[in-house]
N, C-alpha and C positions, 0 to 999 in steps of 0.2 A: 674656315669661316669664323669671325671674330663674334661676338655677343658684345654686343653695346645694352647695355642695362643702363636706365634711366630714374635717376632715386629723385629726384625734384617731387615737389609738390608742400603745402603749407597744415595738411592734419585739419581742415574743419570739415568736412561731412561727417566724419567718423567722431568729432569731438562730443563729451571730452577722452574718451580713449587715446586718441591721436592727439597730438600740438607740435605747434612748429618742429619742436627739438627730438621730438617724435613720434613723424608720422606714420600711417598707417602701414605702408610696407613694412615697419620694421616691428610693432608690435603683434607679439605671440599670440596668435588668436587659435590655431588648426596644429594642437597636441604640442605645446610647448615651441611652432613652429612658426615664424613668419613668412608674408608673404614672397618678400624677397628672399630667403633663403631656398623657400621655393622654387622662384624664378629661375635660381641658380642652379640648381640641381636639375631642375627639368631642360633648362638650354645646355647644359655641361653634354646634355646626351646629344647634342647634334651640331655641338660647335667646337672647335680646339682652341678658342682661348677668349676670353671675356672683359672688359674696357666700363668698370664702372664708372660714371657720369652722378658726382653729388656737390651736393651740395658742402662749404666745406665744414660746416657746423654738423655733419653728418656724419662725415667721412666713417670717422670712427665706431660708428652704429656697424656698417658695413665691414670693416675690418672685424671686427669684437664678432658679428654673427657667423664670419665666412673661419674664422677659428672654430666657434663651435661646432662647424659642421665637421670642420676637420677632425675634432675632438671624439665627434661622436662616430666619423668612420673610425678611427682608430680602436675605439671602444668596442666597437663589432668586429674588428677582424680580431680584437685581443679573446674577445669571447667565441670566436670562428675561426680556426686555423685555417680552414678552404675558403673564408673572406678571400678574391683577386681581384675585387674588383677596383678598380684603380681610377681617381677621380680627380681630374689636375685644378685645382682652386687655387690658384696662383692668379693676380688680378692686375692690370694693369689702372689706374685711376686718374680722372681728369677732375679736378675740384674747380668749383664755380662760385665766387664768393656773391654772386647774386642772380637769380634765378631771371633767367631771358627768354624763356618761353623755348620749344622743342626745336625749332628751327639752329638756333645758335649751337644749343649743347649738341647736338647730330653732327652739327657743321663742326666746331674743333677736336669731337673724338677723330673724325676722318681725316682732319689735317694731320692726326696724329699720327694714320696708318699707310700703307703703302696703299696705292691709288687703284691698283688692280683686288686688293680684299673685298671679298664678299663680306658682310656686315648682317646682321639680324639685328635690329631694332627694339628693344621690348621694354615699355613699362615696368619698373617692379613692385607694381602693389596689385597685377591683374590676377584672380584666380582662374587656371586651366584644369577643369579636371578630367576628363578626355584625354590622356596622355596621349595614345597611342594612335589618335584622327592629329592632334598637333603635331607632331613629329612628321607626320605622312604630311601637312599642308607646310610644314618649313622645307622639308624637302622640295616640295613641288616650286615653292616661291624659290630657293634656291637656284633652280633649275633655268627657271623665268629672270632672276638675276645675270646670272652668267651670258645671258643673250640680251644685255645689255637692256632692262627696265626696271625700272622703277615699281618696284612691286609691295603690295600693302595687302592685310590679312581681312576680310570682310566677312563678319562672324552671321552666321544663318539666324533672323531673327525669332523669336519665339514665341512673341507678344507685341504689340506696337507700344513702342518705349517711345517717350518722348524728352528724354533724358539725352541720348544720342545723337551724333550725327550720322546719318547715311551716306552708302555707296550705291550709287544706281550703276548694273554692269550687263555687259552682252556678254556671258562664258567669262573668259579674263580678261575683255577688252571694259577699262572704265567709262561711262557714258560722262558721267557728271556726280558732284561732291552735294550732299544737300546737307543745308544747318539741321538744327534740333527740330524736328514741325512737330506742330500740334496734332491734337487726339485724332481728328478724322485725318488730318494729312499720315501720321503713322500709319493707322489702320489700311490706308489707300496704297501703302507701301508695301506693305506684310500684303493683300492682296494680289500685289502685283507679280511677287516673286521673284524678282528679279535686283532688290534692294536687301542691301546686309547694311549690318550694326557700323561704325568706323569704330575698328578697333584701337587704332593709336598704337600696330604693329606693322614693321618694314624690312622688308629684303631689299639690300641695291648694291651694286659694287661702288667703294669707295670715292673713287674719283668719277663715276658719273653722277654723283649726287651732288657732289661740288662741282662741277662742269653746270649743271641743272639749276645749283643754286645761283650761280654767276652769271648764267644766263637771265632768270624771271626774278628776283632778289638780290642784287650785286650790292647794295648798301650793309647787307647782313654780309654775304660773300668777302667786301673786303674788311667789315670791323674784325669780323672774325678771325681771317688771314693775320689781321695787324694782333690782334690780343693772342692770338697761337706764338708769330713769331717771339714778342717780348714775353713770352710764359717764363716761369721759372721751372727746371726741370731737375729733379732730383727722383727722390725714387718715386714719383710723380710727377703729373704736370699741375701748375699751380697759375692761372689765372691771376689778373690783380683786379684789382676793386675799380678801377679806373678805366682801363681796359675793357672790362665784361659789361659794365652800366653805358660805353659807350656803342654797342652793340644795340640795332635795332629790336625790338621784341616785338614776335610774330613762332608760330606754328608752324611745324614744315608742310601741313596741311596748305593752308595759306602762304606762305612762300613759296611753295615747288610745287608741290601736288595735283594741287586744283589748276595750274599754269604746262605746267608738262606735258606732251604728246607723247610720252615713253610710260605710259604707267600701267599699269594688270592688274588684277585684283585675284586673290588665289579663297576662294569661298571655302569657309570655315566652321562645322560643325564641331565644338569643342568643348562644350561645355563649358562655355566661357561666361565669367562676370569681372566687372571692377569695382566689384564692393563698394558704391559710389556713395550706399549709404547702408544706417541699421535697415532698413528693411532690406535690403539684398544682404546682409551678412545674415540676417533670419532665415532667410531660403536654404544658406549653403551650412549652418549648423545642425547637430542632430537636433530630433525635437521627439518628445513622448509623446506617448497617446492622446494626450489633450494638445499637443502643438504645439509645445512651449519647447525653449530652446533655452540653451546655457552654454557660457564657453568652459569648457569643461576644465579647464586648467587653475580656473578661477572659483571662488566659495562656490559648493553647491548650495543651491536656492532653496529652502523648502516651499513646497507650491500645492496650495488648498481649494480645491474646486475651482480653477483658474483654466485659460482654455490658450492658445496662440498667445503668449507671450515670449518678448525676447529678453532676460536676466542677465546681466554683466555686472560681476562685483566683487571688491575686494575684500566685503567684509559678508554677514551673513545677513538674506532676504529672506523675508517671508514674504510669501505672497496668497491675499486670501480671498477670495468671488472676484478678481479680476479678470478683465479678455483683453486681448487683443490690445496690451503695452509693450514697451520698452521704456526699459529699466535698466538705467547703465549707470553705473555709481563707481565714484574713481574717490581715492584719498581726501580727495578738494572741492569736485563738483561732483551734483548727482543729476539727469535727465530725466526725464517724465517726459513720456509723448504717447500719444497715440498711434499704433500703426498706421503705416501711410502719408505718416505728417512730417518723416527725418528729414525728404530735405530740406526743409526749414531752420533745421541745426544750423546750417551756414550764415544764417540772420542771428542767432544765437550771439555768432562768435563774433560778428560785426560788431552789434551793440556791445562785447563784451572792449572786444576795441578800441569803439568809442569812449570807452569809462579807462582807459588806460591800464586796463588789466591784462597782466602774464598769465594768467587763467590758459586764453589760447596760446601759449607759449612752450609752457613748459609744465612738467608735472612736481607734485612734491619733493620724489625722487626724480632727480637731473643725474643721466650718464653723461659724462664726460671723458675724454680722450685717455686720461689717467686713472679711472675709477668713476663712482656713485655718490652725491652728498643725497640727504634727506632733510626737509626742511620739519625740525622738532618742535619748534615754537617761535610763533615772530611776534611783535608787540613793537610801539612808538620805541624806540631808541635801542634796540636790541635783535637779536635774531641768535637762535639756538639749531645747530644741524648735527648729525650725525654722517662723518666724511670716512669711505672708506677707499685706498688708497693700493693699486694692483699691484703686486710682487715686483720689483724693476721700475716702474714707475716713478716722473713727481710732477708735481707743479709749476708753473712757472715761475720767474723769479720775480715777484713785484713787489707794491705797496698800495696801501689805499688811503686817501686823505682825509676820510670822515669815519673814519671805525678802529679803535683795537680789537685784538683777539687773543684769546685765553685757549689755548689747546691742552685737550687733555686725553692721554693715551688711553682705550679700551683693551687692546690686543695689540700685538705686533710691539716694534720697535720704528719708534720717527729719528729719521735723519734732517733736522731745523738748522737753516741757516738762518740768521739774526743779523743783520747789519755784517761784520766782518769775523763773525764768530761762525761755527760750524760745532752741530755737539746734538747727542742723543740722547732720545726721549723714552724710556721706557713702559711696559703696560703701570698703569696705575700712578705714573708720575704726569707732571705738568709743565707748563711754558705759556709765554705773555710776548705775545708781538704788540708793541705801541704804533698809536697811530701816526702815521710815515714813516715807517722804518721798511727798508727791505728786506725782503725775506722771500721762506723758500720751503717747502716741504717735503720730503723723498721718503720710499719705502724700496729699500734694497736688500732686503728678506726676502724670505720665499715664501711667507704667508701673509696673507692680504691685512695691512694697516688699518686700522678704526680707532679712529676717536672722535670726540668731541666738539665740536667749536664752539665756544658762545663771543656772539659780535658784540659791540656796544658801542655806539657813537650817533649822533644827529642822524645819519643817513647809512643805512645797511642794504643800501642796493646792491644789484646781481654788477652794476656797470660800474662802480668804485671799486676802478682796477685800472693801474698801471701796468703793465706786463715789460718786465727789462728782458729778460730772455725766456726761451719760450720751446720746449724739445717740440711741439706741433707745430709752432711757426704761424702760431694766433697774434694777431694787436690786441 
């Protein structure tokens, strides 16, 4: 059984923790842990091999986290000789260079795989903590795959959310799909007993999901087909920008789901959330005798007669006669809300937006496929970062048309290409790329490069970039 892990999604409920470049799955929230690495660890125990689905501005979050896990089994067996335990994180990956909603990205992992694979479907930003009831309901939907249905996970309600959409079911026969309803329509639900959460989790064999699709959504069925076959395929599949935008956008809920006569539903007590906002990341952190919660990886808060608060911050809070906030402060931006009020964050990030702010974009620190820059100081005609540059690694080979740049080495040794020269940079020396000149930056040491940049020119935008050659195969 393959794992299809699904990294899409745009970071504003959770913001500003989350931004586009990253989103929630991939920030450390549960002991230096994310939620995808998570995902990955808990599906590794009931699947032999796994089919990440990102975005391609992602890609590399995912690659960069699926080392560390590797790093850190190794760490344990190096510290445990009778470590055996053996965990294959090898990944196969389908890059999407724009996001078509769950229908499409489902649809060419499959075209990817043989037609008879059983597939597990899963989000990766859902928290499961119930391991051992998930594992019992993957099997059971397993089970229900193999005899040819279309099977989806429907989580035992707790409270009448109205955040969600419902599954109305008889045993594992699905009745019917209900949108988000309101507080007495919830309530009328959780009553009824017979209504679960829609998890936005799938068991199906391969080729009946595409059989399914091509039956009730044949428009998505063949862009899809057509953007698989012209993929580019290296140690990857790579979609084009052309290709994937000409794909209809739709939910496999809404394309197949809600239209199919093959579907089951396999009821799911798991302890399950999708951390959809801070007040559900409050629930699932610890919290002290007064109620208040912290990510614990991040500054501890100090906290003075204060009662149910949620703290997040990179720098140090006090907190003093307050209840019942959230408090989430990031390098750039800081939130104030009241409990109860996050999902409102999403209107946040609208207006932010609208005012043409990277705010929801990106954070001060930007990961990037080669390394980390940090933005140190930016000002009209100028911009100051501090770039650090992974062991093997470089940059692409460009220029930019409205900026020079002054590098200055902190550590490490740079390897700068200039126009037609090639020549190294050592700690504490310098170099000046003029504005359009080609260039190029490598670190082929085995300790990580840092230095300095300062911009300077009319326009220091992130998008003043040529890129001539490119080892990740970005425009």
């Amino acid at each position: 059984m393959t794992n299809i892990i699904l990294c899409g999604g745009s970071g504003t409920r959770l913001w500003p923790l989350s931004r586009t470049l990253m989103p929630k799955q991939f920030v450390q929230l549960f002991n230096s842990e994310s939620l995808f690495q998570k995902t990955v660890a808990r599906n590794q125990k009931a699947c032999d091999a796994q089919f990440i689905v990102s975005n391609a501005e992602q890609y590399f979050l995912a690659v960069d986290q699926i080392e560390e896990m590797k790093a850190g089994i190794r760490a344990r067996r190096a510290g445990d000789p009778h470590e055996t335990h053996a965990v294959n994180y090898e990944s196969r990956y389908l890059l999407e260079p724009v996001g078509r909603n769950t229908a499409p990205a489902i649809a060419l992992a499959c075209l990817a795989l043989d037609a008879d694979e059983i597939v597990l479907v899963t989000p990766s930003d859902h928290l499961i903590k119930d391991e051992k009831a998930y594992l019992e309901a993957v099997e059971k939907a397993k089970t229900l795959a193999q005899d040819d249905n279309l099977v989806t996970f429907g989580i035992t309600p707790q409270y009448p959310e109205t955040g969600f959409g419902y599954i109305e079911a008889e045993g594992e026969d699905v009745l019917s799909f209900k949108e988000k309803p309101d507080a007495l329509t919830a309530q009328a639900y959780l009553d009824a007993g017979n209504y679960y959460w829609n998890s936005g989790m799938f068991c199906f064999r391969a080729g009946l999901f595409l059989e399914e699709l091509q039956t009730y959504s044949p428009e998505i069925y063949e862009a899809s087909l057509n953007a698989f076959e012209n993929a580019k395929r290296d140690e990857m599949v790579r979609i084009s920008h052309e290709d994937m935008a000409a794909i209809p956008e739709d939910s496999i809920d809404y394309a197949v789901m809600e239209k199919s006569s093959r579907v089951k539903v396999v009821p799911s007590d798991i302890a399950w959330s999708d951390l959809g906002s801070f007040d559900a990341l409050y629930e699932e952190l610890p919290q002290d005798e007064a109620g208040n919660a912290a990510s614990t990886q991040r500054c501890e808060p100090i906290i003075q007669e204060s009662k149910n608060n949620l703290i997040i911050s990179e720098k140090l809070v006090a907190a003093i006669d307050v209840d019942d906030l959230l408090i989430i402060d990031t390098a750039d931006a800081l939130l104030v809300s009241k409990k109860g009020s996050s999902q409102k964050v999403k209107e946040v990030v609208k207006e932010l937006k609208a005012r043409n702010s990277e705010l929801p974009n990106i954070h001060v620190t930007a990961h990037r496929p080669w390394g980390t820059y940090t933005i140190l100081d930016e000002s009209d005609g100028y911009k100051v970062k501090r770039i650090v540059v992974k062991p093997g690694k470089r940059l692409s080979l460009q220029k930019h048309y409205h900026r020079s740049e002054h590098w200055i080495v902190v550590s490490g040794t740079a390897t700068v290409t200039r126009g037609k020269e090639e020549y190294l940079v050592r700690a504490n020396e310098s170099t000046y790329i003029p504005m359009g000149e080609i260039h190029r930056l490598e670190n082929v040491g085995r300790i990580p490069l840092v230095m300095i940049e300062a911009q300077v020119g009319e326009y220091v935008g992130e998008d003043d970039i040529v890129r001539i050659l490119d080892d990740f195969k970005r425009v």
